[in-house]
C-alpha positions in Angstrom: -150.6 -129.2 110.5 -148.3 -127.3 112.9 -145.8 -130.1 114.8 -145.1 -130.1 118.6 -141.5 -129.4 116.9 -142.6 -126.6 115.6 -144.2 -125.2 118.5 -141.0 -125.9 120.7 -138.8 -124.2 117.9 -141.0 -121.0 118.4 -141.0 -121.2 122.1 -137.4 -121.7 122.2 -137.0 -118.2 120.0 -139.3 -116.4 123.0 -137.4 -114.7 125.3 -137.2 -116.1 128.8 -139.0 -113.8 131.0 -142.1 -113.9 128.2 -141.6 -117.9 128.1 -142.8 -118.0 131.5 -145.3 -115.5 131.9 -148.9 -115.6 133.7 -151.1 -113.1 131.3 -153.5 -111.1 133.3 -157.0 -112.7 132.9 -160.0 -109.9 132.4 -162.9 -110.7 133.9 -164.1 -111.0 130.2 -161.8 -114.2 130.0 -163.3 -115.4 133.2 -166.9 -115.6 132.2 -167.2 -115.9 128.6 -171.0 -117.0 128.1 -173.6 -114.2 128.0 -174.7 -113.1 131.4 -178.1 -110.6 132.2 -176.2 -108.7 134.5 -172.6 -107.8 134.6 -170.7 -106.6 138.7 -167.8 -108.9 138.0 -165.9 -105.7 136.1 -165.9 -102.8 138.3 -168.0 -100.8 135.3 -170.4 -98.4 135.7 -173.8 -99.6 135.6 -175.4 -97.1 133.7 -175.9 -97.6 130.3 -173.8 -94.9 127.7 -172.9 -97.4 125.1 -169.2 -97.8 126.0 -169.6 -98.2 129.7 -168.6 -101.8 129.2 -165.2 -102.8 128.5 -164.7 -103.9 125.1 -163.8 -107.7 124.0 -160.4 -108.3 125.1 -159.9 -110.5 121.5 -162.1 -109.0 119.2 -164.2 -111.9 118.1 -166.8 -111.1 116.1 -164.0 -108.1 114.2 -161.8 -111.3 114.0 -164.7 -113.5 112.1 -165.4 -110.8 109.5 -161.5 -110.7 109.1 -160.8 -114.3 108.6 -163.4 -114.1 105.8 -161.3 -111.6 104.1 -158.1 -112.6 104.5 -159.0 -116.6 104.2 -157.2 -117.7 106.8 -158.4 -118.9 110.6 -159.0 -116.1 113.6 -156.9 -117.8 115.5 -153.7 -116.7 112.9 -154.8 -113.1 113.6 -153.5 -110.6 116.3 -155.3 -107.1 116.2 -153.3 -104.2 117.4 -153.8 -100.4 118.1 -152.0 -99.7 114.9 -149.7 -102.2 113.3 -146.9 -99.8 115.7 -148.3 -102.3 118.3 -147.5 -105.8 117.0 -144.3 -104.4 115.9 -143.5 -103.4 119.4 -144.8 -106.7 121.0 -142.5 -108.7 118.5 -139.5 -106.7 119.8 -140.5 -107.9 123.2 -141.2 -111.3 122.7 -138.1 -112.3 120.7 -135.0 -109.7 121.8 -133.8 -109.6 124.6 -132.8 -105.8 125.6 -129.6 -105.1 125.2 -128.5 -107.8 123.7 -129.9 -108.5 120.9 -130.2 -106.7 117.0 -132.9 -106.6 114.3 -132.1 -106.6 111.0 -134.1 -103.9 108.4 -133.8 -102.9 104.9 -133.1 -99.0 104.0 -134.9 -97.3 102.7 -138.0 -98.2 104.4 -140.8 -97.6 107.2 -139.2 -95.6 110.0 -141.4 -97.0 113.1 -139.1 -100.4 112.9 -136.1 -98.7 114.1 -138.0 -96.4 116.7 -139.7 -99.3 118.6 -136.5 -101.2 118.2 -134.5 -97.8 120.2 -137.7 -98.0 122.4 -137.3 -101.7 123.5 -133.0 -101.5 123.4 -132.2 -103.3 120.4 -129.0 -102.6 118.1 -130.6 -102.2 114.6 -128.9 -103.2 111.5 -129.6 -101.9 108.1 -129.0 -103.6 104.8 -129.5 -101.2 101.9 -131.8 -101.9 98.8 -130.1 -101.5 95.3 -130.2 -98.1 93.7 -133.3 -99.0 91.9 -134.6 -100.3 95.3 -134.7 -104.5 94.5 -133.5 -106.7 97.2 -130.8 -108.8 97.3 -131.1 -111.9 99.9 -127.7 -112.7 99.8 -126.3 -109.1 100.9 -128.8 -108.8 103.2 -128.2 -112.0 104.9 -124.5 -111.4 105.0 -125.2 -108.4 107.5 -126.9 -110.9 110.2 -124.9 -111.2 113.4 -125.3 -114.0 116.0 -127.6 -111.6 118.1 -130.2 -111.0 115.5 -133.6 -111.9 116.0 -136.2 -110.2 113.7 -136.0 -109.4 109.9 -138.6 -106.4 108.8 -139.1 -106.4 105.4 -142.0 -103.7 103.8 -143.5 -104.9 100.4 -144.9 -103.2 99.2 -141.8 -100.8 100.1 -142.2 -97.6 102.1 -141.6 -95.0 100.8 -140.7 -96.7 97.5 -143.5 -98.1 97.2 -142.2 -101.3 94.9 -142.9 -104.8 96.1 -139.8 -106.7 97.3 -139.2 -109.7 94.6 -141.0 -112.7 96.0 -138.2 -115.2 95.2 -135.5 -113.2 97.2 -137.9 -113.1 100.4 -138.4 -116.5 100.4 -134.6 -117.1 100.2 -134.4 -114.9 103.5 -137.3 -117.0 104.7 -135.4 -120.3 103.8 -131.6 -119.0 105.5 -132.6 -117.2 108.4 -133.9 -119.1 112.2 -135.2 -116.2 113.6 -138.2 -114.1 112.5 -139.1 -112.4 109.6 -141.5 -110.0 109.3 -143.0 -109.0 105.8 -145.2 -106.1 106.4 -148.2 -105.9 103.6 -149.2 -102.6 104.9 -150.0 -101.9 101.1 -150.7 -105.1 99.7 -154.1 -104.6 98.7 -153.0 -102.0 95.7 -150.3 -104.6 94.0 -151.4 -107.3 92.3 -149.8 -109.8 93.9 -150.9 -113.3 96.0 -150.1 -111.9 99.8 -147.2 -114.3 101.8 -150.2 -115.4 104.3 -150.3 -118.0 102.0 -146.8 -119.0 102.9 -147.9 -119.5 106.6 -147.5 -123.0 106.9 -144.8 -123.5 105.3 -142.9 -120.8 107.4 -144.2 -121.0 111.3 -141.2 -118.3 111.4 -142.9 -115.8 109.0 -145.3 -112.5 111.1 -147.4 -110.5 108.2 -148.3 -107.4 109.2 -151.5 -106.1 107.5 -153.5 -102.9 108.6 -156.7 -101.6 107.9 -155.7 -97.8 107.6 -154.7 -97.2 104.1 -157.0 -99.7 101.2 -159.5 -100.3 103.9 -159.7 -96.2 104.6 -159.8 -96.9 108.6 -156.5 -94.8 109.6 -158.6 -93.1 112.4 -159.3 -96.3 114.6 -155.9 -97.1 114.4 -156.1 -101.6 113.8 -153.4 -103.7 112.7 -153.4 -107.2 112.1 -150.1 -109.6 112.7 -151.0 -112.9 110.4 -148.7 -115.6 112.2 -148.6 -118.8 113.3 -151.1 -119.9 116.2 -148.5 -120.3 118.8 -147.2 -116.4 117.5 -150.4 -115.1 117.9 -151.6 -116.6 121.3 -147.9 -114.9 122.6 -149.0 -111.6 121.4 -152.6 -112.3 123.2 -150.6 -113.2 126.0 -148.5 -110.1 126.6 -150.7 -106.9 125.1 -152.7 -104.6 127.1 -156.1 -106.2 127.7 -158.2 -103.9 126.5 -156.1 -102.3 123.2 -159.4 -102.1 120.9 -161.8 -99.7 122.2 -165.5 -100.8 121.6 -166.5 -97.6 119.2 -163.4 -98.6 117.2 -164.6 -102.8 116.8 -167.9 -101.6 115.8 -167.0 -99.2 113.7 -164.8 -101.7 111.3 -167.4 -104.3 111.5 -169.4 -101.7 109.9 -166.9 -100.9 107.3 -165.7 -104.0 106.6 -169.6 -104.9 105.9 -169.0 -102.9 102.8 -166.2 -104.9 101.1 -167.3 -104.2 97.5 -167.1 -100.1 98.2 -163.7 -100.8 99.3 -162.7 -102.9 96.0 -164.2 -100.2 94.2 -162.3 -96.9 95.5 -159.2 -99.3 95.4 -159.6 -99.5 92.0 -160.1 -95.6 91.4 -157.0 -95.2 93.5 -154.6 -97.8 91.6 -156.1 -96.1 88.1 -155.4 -92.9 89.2 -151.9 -94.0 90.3 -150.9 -94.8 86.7 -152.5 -91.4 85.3 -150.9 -89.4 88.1 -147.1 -91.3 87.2 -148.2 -90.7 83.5 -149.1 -87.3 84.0 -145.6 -86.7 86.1 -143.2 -88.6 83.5 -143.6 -85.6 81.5 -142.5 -83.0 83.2 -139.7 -81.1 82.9 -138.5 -80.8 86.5 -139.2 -84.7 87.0 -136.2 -86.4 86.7 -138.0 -89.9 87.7 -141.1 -91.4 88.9 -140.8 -95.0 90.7 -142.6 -97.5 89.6 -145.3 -98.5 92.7 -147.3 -101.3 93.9 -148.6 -98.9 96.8 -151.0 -95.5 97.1 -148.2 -93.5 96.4 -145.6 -92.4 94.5 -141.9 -91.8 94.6 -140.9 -89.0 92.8 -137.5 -87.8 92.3 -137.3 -83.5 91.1 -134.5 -81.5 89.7 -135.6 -79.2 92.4 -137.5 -80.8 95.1 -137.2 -78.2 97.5 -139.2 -75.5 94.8 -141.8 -78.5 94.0 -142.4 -78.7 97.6 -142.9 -75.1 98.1 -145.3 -74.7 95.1 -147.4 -77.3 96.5 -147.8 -76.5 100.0 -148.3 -72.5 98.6 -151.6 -73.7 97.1 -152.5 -75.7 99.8 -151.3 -79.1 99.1 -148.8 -81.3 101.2 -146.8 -84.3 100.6 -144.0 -86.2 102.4 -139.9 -85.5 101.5 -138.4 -88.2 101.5 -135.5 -87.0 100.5 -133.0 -87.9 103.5 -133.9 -91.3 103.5 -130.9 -93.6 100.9 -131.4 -93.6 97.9 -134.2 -90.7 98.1 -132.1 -87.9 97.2 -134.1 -85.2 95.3 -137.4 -86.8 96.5 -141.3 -86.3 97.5 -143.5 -89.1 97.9 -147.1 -88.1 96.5 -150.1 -89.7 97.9 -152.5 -90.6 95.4 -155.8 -88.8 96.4 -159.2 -88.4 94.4 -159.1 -87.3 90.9 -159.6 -83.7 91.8 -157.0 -84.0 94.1 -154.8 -85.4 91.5 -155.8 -82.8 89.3 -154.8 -80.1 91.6 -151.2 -81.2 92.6 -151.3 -81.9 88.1 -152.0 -78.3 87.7 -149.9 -76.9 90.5 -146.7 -78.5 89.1 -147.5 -77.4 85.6 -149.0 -80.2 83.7 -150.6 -78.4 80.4 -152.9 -81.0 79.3 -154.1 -82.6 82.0 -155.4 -86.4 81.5 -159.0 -87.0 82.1 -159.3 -88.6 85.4 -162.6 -90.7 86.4 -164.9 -89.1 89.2 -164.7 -92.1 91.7 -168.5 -91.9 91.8 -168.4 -93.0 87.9 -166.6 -96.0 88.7 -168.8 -97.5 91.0 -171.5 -99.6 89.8 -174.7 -99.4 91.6 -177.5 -99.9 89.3 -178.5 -102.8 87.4 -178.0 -103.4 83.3 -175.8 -100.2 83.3 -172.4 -99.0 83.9 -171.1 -95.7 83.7 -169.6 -94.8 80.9 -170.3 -98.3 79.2 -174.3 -98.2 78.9 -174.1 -101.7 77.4 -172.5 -103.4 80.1 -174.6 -105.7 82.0 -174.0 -105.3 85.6 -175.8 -105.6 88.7 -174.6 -105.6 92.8 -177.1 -107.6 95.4 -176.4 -106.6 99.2 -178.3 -109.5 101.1 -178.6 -110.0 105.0 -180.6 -112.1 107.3 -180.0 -113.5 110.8 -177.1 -116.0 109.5 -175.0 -114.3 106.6 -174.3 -111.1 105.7 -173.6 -111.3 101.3 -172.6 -108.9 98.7 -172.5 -110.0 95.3 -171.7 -108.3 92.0 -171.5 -109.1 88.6 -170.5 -108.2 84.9 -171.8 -110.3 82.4 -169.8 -107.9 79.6 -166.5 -107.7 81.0 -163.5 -110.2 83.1 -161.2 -109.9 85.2 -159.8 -112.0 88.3 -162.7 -112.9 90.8 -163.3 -111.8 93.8 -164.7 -114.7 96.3 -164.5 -114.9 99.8 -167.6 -116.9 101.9 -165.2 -118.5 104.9 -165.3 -122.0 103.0 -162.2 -122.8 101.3 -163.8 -125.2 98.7 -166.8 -123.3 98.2 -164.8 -120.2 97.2 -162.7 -122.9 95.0 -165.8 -123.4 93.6 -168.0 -119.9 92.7 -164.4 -119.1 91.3 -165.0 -121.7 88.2 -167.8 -119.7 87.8 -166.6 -116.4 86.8 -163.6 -117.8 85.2 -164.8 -120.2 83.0 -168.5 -118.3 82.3 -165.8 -115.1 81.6 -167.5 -112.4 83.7 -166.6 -110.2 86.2 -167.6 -111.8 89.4 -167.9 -110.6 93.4 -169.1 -112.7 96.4 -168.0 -111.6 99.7 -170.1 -113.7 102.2 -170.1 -113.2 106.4 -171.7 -116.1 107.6 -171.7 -118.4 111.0 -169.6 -121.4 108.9 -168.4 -122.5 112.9 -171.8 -123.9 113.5 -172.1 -125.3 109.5 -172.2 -124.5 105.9 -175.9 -124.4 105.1 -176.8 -120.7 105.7 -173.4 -119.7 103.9 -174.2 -121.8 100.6 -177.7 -121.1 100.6 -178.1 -117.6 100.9 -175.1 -116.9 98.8 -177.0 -118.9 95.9 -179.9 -116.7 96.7 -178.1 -113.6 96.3 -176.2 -114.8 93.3 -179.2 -115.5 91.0 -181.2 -112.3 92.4 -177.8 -110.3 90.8 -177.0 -112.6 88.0 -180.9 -112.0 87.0 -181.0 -108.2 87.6 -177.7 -107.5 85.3 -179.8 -110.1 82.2 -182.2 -106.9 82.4 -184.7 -107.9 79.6 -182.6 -110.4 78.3 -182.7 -109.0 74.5 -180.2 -110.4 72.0 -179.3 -113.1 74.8 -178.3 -116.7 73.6 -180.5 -117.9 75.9 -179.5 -121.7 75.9 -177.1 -123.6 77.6 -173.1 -127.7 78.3 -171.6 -130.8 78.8 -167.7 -131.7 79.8 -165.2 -134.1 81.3 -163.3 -133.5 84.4 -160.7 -136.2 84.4 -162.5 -139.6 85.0 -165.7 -137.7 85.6 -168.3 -135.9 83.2 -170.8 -133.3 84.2 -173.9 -132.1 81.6 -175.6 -128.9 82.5 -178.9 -127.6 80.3 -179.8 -124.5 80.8 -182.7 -122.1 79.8 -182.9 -118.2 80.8 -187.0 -118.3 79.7 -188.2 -117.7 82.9 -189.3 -120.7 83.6 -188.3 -122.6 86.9 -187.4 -125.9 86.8 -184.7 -127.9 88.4 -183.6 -131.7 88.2 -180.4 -133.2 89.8 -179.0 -136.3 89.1 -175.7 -136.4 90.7 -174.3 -139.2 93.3 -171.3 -138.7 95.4 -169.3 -141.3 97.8 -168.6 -138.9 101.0 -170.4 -136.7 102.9 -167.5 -133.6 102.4 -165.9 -132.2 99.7 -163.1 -130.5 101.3 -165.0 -128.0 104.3 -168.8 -128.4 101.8 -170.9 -131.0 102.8 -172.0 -132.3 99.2 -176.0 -132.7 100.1 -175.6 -128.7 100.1 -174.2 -128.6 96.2 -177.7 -129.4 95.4 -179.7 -126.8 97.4 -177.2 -124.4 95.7 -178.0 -125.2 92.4 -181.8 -125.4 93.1 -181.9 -122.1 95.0 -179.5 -120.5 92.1 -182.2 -121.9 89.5 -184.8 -120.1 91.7 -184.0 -117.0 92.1 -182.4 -116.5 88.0 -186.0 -118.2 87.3 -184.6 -120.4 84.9 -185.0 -124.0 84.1 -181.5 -126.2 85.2 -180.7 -129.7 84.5 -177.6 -130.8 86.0 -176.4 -134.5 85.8 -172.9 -136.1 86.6 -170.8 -139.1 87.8 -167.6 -140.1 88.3 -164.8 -142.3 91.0 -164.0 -138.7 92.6 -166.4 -136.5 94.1 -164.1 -133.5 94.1 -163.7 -134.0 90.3 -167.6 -134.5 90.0 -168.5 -131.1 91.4 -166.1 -129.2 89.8 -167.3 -130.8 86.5 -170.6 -129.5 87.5 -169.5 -125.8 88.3 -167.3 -125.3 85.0 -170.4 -127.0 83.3 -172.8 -124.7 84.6 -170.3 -121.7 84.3 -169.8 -122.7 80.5 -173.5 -123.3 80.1 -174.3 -119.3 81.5 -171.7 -118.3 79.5 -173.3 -119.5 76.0 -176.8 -118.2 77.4 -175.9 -115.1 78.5 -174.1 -113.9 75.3 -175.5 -111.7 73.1 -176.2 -112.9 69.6 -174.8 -110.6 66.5 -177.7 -108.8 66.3 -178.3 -107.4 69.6 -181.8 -106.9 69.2 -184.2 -109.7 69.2 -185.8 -111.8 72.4 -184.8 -115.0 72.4 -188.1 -116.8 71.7 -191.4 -117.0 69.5 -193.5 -115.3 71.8 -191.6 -112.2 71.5 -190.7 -111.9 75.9 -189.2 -113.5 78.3 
C-alpha cells in the first residue's frame, strides 16, 4: 500500500509550476452519470457517430486493459502514441533549462527529440559492444540536474532485453525517475517490471499497443505507474487525446486476445527461422540475438544489401549511424512470405520452410494443423456480464495464459494447466467492480464447453480420475468423463474470501465446470487454511483431468462396456 511518504516523495520530484496546477475540467468530468440529452458540451446535436466528444479517460478501453496487463486502471495513463507520455514525463519532472535526462545509446530516438522539444540537456551512457548494460557506468554519468532515466528493453534497435538485475540496481541508486519502456515486451519471454510497481513508486513502464497488439494506426500508449504518476499525467494532457473511432476500435481488438497470442507466436517462430536463415550467409557478418520483432543485422556491405532489397520492393531500417550499429539494417520480421522474399532476395539457396500463419492458428476442435492428433479446441463466449475466450490443448504444454481481472482466480485456473500438463488459455472481460460471480461462472461455462469439444469422442481416453495434500490440508477429486452429470461438494471453509474470490463461488465453479464437460465430479477437502484448501482442490482436480484425459497405449478403444460415451 502506497504511503503518504511516498506520495510526498513523488510530489516533491514534480516540478513546481505542475505541483500547483488547476486541470481543465471537461464537461465529461462535470457530469459523469448517463444523461438522455447532452447541451452541456457545445457538440452538434445531430447524430454522425463521433459527434460527441470521446471519454476524456478512456474507461471502459482502460477495464479491458487492466485485465491484460493485471494490474488496476487507475496505474494506467493512455496516450496518443507512447511519444505522448514520454513528452508529459519531460514536463512533469524537468524543469526547462535546467535540468538533463539520462538515456542509453544505442536506443529509441523519440527520447532525445521530446527531450530538445521540452529543453532538457540529454546525457547518453553507451551499452557495451555486444549491447548489455552496465548500472554502474551508467549511473556514474548522472549529474545533479538529472531527472529521468529511459531505458528500452527490449532494446531498440537491438532488439536484446536489458539484464533485469542491472535495471533494478539503477532502480535501487537513482531518486529520480526511471523509465523502462516495454514497447516489445510481449515477444521476450520475460515477466514485464509492472510487477516491480510497488516496490518502485519511482519506476513509469511504457507499453503500447502498436507493434504485438498490431494497432500502430490508432496510435495508444500506455504509461504503467504509480497512482499518484498517473493522476499527474491525467492532470496535464490534452483532454480529449483518444479520439472515439480509435477507443472503440481497440476494444474491438483487444476482444480478440487469443488471435493476438497466436500471430505473436508466428512472428517470434519466424524470428528464429529468419536469424537462422541469415547466419548463413556469406555477406552476414552477424545477426543479434532479439527479444523484439526484429532483427539486428550487421553486413559486409550494408549499403549493397540495402539496395538489393529496396530494388525488389522491400524496405528495412539502417541503423547503421546509430553506436555500435556500424555495417547495420534492422529487419522487421513480417509474414512468412514476406520472410521468404527478403530470404530469396539476399540469396538464401535453401530456403527453410516457414509456417503459413493461418496453419498455426487453431480454430477447430480435436485437430491441429499439422498435428491431426492433437486435441484442441477454442470457445469464444459472451453475454451481458463477461466477455471469455478460452483455449485448450489436451496433447501439448506450455506456460498458461490466464487473465479474468481476479488475481486469485487466475492463481487458481493456472494449477490447472500446469499440473493437468496442457496447453491452457482463459482471457475473461468481466464487470469484477460490482463482484466475482459472473466472472467465475461463465468462465467455468466456457471452460468445460472447450475442454469437452477438444475430448472429441473420447476414444483411447483414461477416462477416470485424485487425491493429494496441500500442507495441513488434503483435497480428493473423482472424476468420470462418461457423460454422465453428477456433482457433490463437500468442502468447508472459515472466511468468506480467498484473496479477491468469494469461496461460496469455488463451488458454483466446479458444479458449472462438471456441467458443461458432462461428467460426474466429486470433490471433497479440509483443512486450518482455506487458501491451502482450494488450491488442494484445483491441483486435485487438474491431476484428476490429467489421468482421464490421457490416452491409454492403444489409442483405440472407448473407455467403457457399452462401446460409447
Amino acid at each position: 500500500m502506497k504511503t503518504r511518504n511516498t506520495e510526498e516523495e513523488l510530489k516533491a520530484l514534480l516540478r513546481e509550476n505542475i505541483r500547483n496546477i488547476v486541470p481543465y475540467s471537461t464537461a465529461r468530468d462535470d457530469c459523469q452519470v448517463r444523461m438522455d440529452i447532452y447541451l452541456d458540451a457545445n457538440e452538434n446535436p445531430f447524430d454522425s457517430g463521433v459527434n460527441r466528444y470521446p471519454s476524456p479517460h478512456q474507461t471502459e478501453l482502460k477495464k479491458m486493459l487492466s485485465v491484460l496487463k493485471k494490474v488496476p486502471s487507475e496505474n494506467i495513463f493512455l496516450g496518443n502514441g507512447s511519444d505522448e507520455p514520454i513528452d508529459l514525463l519531460f514536463r512533469l519532472f524537468c524543469p526547462p533549462g535546467r535540468s538533463s535526462m539520462l538515456q542509453i545509446s544505442p536506443t529509441y530516438g523519440m527520447y532525445s527529440v521530446a527531450a530538445a522539444i521540452n529543453d532538457v540537456r540529454v546525457i547518453s551512457s553507451p551499452l557495451g559492444e555486444d549491447f548489455t548494460l552496465d548500472a554502474d557506468a551508467l549511473l556514474s554519468k548522472v549529474e545533479a540536474d538529472t531527472k529521468i532515466i529511459f531505458l528500452c528493453s527490449p532494446n531498440n534497435p537491438s532488439g536484446n532485453l536489458l539484464d533485469r538485475g542491472q535495471i533494478l540496481k539503477i532502480l535501487d541508486s537513482f531518486g529520480g525517475i526511471v523509465v523502462v519502456d516495454e514497447a516489445y515486451i510481449d515477444f521476450a519471454q520475460a515477466e514485464s517490471f509492472i510487477s516491480e510497481l510497488p516496490r518502485y513508486p519511482r519506476l513509469v513502464i511504457l507499453q503500447t499497443l502498436s507493434k504485438a497488439w498490431g494497432m500502430a494506426g490508432l496510435r495508444i500508449g500506455l504509461a504503467i505507474a504509480d497512482k499518484f504518476i498517473t493522476d499527474v499525467m491525467s492532470r496535464v494532457k490534452y483532454p480529449y487525446n483518444i479520439s472515439v473511432i480509435n477507443q472503440l476500435k481497440a476494444q474491438e481488438v483487444l476482444s480478440e486476445p487469443l488471435q493476438a497470442a497466436d500471430r505473436i507466436g508466428v512472428i517470434v517462430s519466424e524470428r528464429e527461422r529468419l536469424a537462422k536463415a541469415l547466419s548463413g550467409l556469406p555477406q552476414v557478418l552477424k545477426v543479434y540475438p532479439s527479444d523484439a520483432n526484429f532483427l539486428l543485422v550487421r553486413f559486409r556491405d550494408k549499403d549493397e544489401a540495402f539496395d538489393v532489397l529496396m530494388s525488389k520492393g522491400i524496405i528495412v531500417r539502417d541503423r547503421s549511424s546509430a553506436c555500435h550499429c556500424e555495417g547495420c539494417l534492422r529487419i522487421t520480421v513480417g509474414t512468412p512470405e514476406e520472410n521468404d522474399s527478403v530470404l530469396e532476395v539476399l540469396g538464401v539457396q535453401d530456403i527453410p520452410a516457414g509456417g503459413d500463419s493461418e496453419d498455426r492458428v487453431e480454430t477447430e476442435s480435436g485437430t491441429s494443423a499439422g498435428h491431426p492428433l492433437h486435441r484442441m479446441a477454442s470457445v469464444f463466449r459472451k453475454t451481458g456480464e463477461t466477455a471469455i475466450s478460452v483455449r485448450v490443448d489436451l496433447d501439448g504444454f506450455r506456460k498458461p495464459r490466464i487473465s479474468t481481472g481476479l488475481n486469485f482466480f487466475n492463481h487458481m485456473l493456472e494449477q490447472i494447466g500446469c499440473h493437468c500438463g496442457i496447453a491452457l488459455d482463459v482471457i475473461c472481460f468481466g464487470d469484477t467492480a460490482t463482484d466475482d460471480h459472473h466472472t467465475v461462472e461463465d468462465t467455468a461455462i466456457a471452460l468445460g464447453d472447450c475442454l469437452y469439444s477438444a475430448l472429441g469422442s473420447k476414444a483411447g481416453i483414461g477416462r477416470y480420475g485424485f487425491s493429494l495434500p496441500m500442507d495441513e490440508a488434503e483435497a480428493s477429486v473423482l472424476l468420470d468423463l462418461g457423460g454422465r452429470i453428477d456433482f457433490l461438494w463437500d468442502v468447508k471453509f472459515a472466511g468468506d474470501r480467498v484473496g479477491d474470490v468469494s469461496t461460496q463461488m469455488f463451488s458454483h465453479f466446479f458444479k458449472s465446470l462438471s456441467e458443461h464437460l458432462k461428467c460426474n465430479l466429486h470433490i471433497k477437502a479440509a483443512g486450518e487454511n482455506d487458501h491451502h484448501i482450494i488450491e488442494g482442490v484445483f491441483k486435485a482436480f487438474a491431476r484428476a483431468l490429467k489421468q482421464a484425459v490421457k490416452l491409454e497405449s492403444d489409442g483405440l478403444s472407448v473407455p467403457s462396456s457399452k462401446g460409447v460415451l
